[in-house]
C-alpha positions in Angstrom: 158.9 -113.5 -6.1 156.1 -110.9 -5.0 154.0 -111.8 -1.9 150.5 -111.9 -3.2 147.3 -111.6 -0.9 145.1 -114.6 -1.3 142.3 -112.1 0.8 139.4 -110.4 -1.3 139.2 -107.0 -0.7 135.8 -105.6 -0.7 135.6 -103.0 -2.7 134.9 -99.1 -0.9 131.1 -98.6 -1.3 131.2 -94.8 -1.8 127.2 -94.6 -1.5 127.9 -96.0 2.0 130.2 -93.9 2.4 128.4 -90.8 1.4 125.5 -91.5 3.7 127.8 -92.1 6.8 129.8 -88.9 6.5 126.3 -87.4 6.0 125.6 -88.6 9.3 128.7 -87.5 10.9 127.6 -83.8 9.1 124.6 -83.8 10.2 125.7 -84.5 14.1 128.3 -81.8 13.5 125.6 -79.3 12.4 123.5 -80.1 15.4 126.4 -79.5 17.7 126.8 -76.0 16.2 123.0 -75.8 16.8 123.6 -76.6 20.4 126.5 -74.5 20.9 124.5 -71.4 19.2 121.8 -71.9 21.9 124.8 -71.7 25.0 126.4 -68.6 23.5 123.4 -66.6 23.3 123.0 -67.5 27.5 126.9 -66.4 27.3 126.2 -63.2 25.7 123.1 -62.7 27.7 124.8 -63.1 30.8 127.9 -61.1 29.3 125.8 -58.1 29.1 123.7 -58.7 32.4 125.4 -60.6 35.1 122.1 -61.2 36.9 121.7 -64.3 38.8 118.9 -65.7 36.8 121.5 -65.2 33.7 123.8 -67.5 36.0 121.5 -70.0 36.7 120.5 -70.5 33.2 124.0 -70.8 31.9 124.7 -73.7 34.6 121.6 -75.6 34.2 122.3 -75.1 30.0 125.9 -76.2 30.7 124.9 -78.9 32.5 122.5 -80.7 30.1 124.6 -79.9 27.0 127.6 -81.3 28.2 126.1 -84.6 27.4 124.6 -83.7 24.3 128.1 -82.5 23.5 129.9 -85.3 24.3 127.3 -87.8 22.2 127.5 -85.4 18.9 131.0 -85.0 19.4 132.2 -88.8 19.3 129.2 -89.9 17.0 130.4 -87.6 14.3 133.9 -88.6 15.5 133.3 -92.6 14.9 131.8 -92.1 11.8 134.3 -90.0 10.6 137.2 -92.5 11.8 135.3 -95.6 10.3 135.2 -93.9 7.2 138.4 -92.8 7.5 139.6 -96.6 8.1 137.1 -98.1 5.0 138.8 -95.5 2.4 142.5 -96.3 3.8 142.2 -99.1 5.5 145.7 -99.8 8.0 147.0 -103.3 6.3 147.4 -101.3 3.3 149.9 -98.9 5.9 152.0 -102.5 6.9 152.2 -104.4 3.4 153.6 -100.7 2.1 156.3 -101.0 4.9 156.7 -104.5 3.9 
């Protein structure tokens, strides 16, 4: 006899879906916004290593780091949850089973 799930599976809401993974694009484009503004300090300094150059890299560096970090792992969760909603992992197990 075949082991059937008594659970109801809510269905995948794809417009949900959409819109989160339009999130997660959206933090990913202002990351590449942010690193756009750090490599033109780079370059600047790349062609003039003055110590104003310097200085404006580390104090750059130093405030990006932690917009960085926050667009990194927002787009990252967003990603993963909708990662998880599409292929969710008890479907993984009862496969297995």
């Amino acid at each position: 006899m075949k082991n059937v799930s008594t659970a109801v599976k809510k269905p995948l809401d794809l417009s949900d879906t959409l819109y989160e993974l339009r999130k997660a694009k959206g933090s990913l484009l202002a990351l590449c916004d942010e690193l756009d503004e750090f490599g033109s300090l780079v370059c600047r300094f790349d062609d003039d290593h003055s110590h104003d150059n310097a200085v404006w890299i580390a104090l750059e560096a130093s405030r990006d780091f932690d917009t960085w970090k926050c667009l990194i792992f927002c787009a990252r969760d967003i990603i993963t949850d909708q990662i998880t909603a599409i292929d969710p992992p008890e479907a993984d197990e009862e496969a297995k089973a």
